[in-house]
KOLVO-137731 format. One line per field, with one value per residue (C-alpha): residue number from 0; residue in three letters; x negated, y negated, z negated. Coordinates in nm, 3 decimals. Layout:
# KOLVO-137731
resi	NUM ...
resn	ALA ...
X	X ...
Y	Y ...
Z	Z ...
# end
This chain:
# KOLVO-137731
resi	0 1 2 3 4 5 6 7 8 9 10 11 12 13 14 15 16 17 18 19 20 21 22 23 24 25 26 27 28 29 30 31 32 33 34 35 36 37 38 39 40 41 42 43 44 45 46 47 48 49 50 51 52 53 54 55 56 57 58 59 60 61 62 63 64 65 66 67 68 69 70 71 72 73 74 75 76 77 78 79 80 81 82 83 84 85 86 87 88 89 90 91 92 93 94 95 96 97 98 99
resn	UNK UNK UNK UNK UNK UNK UNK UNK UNK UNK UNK UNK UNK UNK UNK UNK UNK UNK UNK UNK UNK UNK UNK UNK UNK UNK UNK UNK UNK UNK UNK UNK UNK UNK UNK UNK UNK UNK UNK UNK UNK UNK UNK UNK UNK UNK UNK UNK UNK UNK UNK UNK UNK UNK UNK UNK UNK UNK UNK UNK UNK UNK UNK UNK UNK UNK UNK UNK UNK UNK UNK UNK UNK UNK UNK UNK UNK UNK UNK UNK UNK UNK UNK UNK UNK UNK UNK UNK UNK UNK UNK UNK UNK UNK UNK UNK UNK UNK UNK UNK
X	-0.134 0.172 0.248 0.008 0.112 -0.117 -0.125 -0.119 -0.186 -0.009 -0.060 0.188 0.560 0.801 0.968 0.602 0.573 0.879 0.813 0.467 0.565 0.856 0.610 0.423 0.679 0.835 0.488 0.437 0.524 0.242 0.032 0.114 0.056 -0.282 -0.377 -0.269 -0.497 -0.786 -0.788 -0.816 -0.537 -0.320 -0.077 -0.025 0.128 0.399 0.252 0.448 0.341 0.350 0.302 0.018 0.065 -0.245 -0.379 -0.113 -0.072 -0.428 -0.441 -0.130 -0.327 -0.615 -0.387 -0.236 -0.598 -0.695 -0.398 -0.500 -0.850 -0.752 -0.525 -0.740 -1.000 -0.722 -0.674 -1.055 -1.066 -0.753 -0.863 -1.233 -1.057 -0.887 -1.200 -1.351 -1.205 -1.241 -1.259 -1.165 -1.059 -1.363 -1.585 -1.896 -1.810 -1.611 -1.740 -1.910 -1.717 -1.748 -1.667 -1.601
Y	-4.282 -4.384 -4.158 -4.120 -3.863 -3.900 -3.564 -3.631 -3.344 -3.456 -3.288 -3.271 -3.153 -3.174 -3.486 -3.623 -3.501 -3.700 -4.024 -4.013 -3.938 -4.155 -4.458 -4.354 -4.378 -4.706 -4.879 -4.747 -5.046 -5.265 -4.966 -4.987 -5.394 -5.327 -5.088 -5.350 -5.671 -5.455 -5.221 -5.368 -5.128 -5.205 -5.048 -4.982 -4.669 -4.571 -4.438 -4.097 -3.971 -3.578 -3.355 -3.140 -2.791 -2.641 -2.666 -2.481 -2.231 -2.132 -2.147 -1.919 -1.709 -1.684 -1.604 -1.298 -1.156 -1.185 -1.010 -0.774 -0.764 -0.696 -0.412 -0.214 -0.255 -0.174 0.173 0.232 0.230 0.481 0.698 0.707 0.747 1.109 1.221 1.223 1.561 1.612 1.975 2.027 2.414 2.565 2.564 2.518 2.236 2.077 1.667 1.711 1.542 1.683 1.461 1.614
Z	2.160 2.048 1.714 1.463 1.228 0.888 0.694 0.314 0.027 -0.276 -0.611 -0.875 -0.930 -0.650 -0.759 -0.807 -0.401 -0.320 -0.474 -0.280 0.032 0.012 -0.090 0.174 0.416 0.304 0.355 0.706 0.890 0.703 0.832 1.137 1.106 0.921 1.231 1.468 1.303 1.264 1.586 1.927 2.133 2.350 2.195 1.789 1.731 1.466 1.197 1.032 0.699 0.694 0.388 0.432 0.234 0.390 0.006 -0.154 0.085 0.024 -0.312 -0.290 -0.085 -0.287 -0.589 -0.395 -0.291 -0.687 -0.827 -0.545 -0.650 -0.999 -0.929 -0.719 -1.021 -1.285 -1.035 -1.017 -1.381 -1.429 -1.196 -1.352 -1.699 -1.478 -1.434 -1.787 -1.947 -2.264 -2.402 -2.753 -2.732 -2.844 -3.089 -2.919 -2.684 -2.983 -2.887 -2.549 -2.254 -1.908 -1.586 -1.306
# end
């Protein structure tokens, strides 16, 4: 093992992103030092700080599948509004509401 690549999820703004990963990055030699005092390997690795965007991918998809969600309701709702007829010709039925 001579890479170890560290996945980090960082919330915030972009900038915010930057700054952490960049910290991150800047520190990875003391890392890789810390690794080396406390493991006992032959060799240390390098140590690479990655941004993980598994997070916000999936909360993107889970936004998509409720604006999904909500139009296929919004649909339901328009086409059971179709079906409601409401007869106001004659006399008789004058009030009643027939669905088909």
């Amino acid at each position: 093992l001579q890479v170890v690549k560290v996945y980090v999820s960082v919330f915030g703004d972009e900038r915010g992103k930057e700054v952490a990963i960049a910290g991150l990055k800047s520190k990875s030699k003391y890392v890789r030092s810390e690794l080396g005092k406390r493991l006992k390997l032959r060799l240390t690795p390098e140590v690479r700080f990655l941004e993980d965007e598994s997070l916000e991918r999936g909360s993107r998809v889970i936004a998509i599948l409720d604006r999904l969600k909500e139009e296929e309701n919004s649909s339901k709702a328009t086409e059971n509004d179709d079906d409601i007829i409401e007869e106001s010709g004659d006399e008789d039925d004058e009030g009643i509401i027939y669905v088909e």
